[in-house]
N, C-alpha and C positions, 0 to 999 in steps of 0.2 A: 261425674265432675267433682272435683275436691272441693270441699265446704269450708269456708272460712265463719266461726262466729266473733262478731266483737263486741264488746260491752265499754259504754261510759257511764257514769254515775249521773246522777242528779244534782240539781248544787245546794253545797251545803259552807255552811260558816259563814250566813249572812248575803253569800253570793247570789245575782238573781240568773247567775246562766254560769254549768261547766262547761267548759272547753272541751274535755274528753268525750262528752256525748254528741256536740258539736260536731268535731272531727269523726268520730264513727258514722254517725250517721250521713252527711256529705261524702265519705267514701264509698258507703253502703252500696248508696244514691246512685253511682257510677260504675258500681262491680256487680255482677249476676249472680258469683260464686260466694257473697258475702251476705251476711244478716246482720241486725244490731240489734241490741238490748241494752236498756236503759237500766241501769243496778240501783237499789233505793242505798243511801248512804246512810245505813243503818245497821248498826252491829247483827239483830238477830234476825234478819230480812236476807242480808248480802246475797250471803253463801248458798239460801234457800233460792232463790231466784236464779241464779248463778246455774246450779244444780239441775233448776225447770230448763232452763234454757239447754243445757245441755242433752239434757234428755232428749227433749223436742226434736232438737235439729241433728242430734248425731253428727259434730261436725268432725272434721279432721284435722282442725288445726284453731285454737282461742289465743285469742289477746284481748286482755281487759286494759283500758287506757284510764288512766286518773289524770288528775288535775293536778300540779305542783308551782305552787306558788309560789318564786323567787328563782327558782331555776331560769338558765337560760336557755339549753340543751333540752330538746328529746330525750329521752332517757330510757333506753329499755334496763330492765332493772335484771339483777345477776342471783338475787338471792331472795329468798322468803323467809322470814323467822318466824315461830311458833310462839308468839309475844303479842298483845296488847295491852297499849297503853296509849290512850288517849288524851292527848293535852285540852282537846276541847268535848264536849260533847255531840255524838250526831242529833240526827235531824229527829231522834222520836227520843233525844235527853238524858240520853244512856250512857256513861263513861267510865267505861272500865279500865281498871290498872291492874298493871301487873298480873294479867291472865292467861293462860294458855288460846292459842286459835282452836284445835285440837289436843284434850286433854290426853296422853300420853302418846303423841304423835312425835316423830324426832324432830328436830331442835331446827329444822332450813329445811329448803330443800332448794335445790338448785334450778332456774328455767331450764325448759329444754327448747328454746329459741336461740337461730344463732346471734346472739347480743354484738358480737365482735366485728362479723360480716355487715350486719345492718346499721349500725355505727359506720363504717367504711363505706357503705352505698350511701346512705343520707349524706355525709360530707363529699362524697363526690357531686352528689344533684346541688352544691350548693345550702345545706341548709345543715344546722345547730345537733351536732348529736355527740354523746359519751356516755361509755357505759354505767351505770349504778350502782354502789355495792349496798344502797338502802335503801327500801321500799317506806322506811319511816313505821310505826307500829300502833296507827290508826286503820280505817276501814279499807284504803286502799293495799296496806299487807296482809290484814283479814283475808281481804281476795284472793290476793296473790298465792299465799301460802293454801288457801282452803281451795284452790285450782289446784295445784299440784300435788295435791293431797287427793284432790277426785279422781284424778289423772293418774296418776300412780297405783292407788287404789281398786276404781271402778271402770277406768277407759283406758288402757294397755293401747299403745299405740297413738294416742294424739299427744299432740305439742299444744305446749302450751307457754306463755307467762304474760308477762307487765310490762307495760311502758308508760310513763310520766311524761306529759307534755307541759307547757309554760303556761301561763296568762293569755288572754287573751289583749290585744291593745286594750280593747276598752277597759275589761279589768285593770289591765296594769296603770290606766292616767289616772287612778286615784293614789295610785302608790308611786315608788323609784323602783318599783320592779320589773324584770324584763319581760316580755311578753315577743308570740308569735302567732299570725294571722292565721286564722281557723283552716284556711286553703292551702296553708304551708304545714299547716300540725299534716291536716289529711295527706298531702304528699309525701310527709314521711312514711308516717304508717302503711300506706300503700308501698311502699319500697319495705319495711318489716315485713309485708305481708309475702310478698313477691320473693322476697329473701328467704323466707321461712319456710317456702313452696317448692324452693328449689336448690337450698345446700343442705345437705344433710347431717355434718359436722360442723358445728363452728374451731374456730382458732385459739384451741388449749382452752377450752370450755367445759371445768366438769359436768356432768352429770349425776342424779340421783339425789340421796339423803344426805345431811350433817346431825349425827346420833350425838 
């Protein structure tokens, strides 16, 4: 059977619950073929746990889900940069700027999710999706880029990338920001998941490196 792993983060920036580990785990909860792992939202943690997990489970197919705060859309994201810069700091104080994710590793790399397809399925089910062309250059593209960097590197053959979900309501009534119901994040994702299982091309989607 094909393995799906997903990962959401723990919450961070004051928050007392993310949305992304919310929505994995509630899909987890419902699929046979899927696992979840909780990411700490820590610079020198991430990628270390990321990496166990993968290990472990030997999947065939990761998406790691973050939190994006003002968005309105699902977002499966299109690209990873080899950059941190954190406007805040994480959750163990740490804030680095202007760093490399991987010290001479190239400059992106591109998902190998089809982002375009799964955009188009979620708007069909009714529900908020478009594609990304920034993953932002805090922990959650840490991830992203240091997936595709593993994936490339050490696991030949699996797919992989990111996707951004909104607020949760209840996050969002402290703010004017938009939010969407933990059961509708899951529904998307379940359709990425479902999408990623079974087109093998996406629509004018590169692939690989940006050196």
């Amino acid at each position: 059977m094909t393995s799906v792993l997903l990962t959401g983060f723990e919450p961070f920036g004051g928050e007392r619950v993310n949305p992304s580990w919310q929505a994995v785990s509630l899909l987890t909860g419902r699929r046979h073929d899927t696992v979840a792992v909780e990411l700490p939202c820590v610079f020198s943690r991430s990628l270390v746990t990321l990496r166990d997990a993968i290990d472990e489970y030997r999947p065939d197919l990761v998406i790691c889900v973050g939190q994006a705060g003002g968005r309105a859309d699902v977002t499966p994201e299109r690209v990873a940069i080899n950059l941190i810069d954190a406007r805040i700091p994480d959750n163990a104080g740490s804030q680095p700027v202007d760093v490399p994710v991987i010290p001479g590793g190239p400059n992106a790399y591109f998902t190998t999710l089809p982002v375009k397809a799964s955009v188009a399925g979620i708007k069909n089910a009714g529900l908020p999706a478009s594609v990304s062309h920034t993953a932002g250059t805090y922990v959650c593209n840490q991830v992203f880029y240091g997936l595709m960097h593993l994936l490339d590197n050490d696991f030949p053959g699996v797919r992989g990338g990111f996707v951004h979900i909104p607020y949760t309501p209840e996050q969002a009534a402290r703010t004017t920001a938009p939010s969407l119901a933990t059961h509708r994040a899951a529904e998307a994702l379940e359709i990425i998941v479902d999408t990623a299982l079974t087109v093998a091309e996406d629509l004018s989607t590169p692939a690989g490196t940006l050196h």
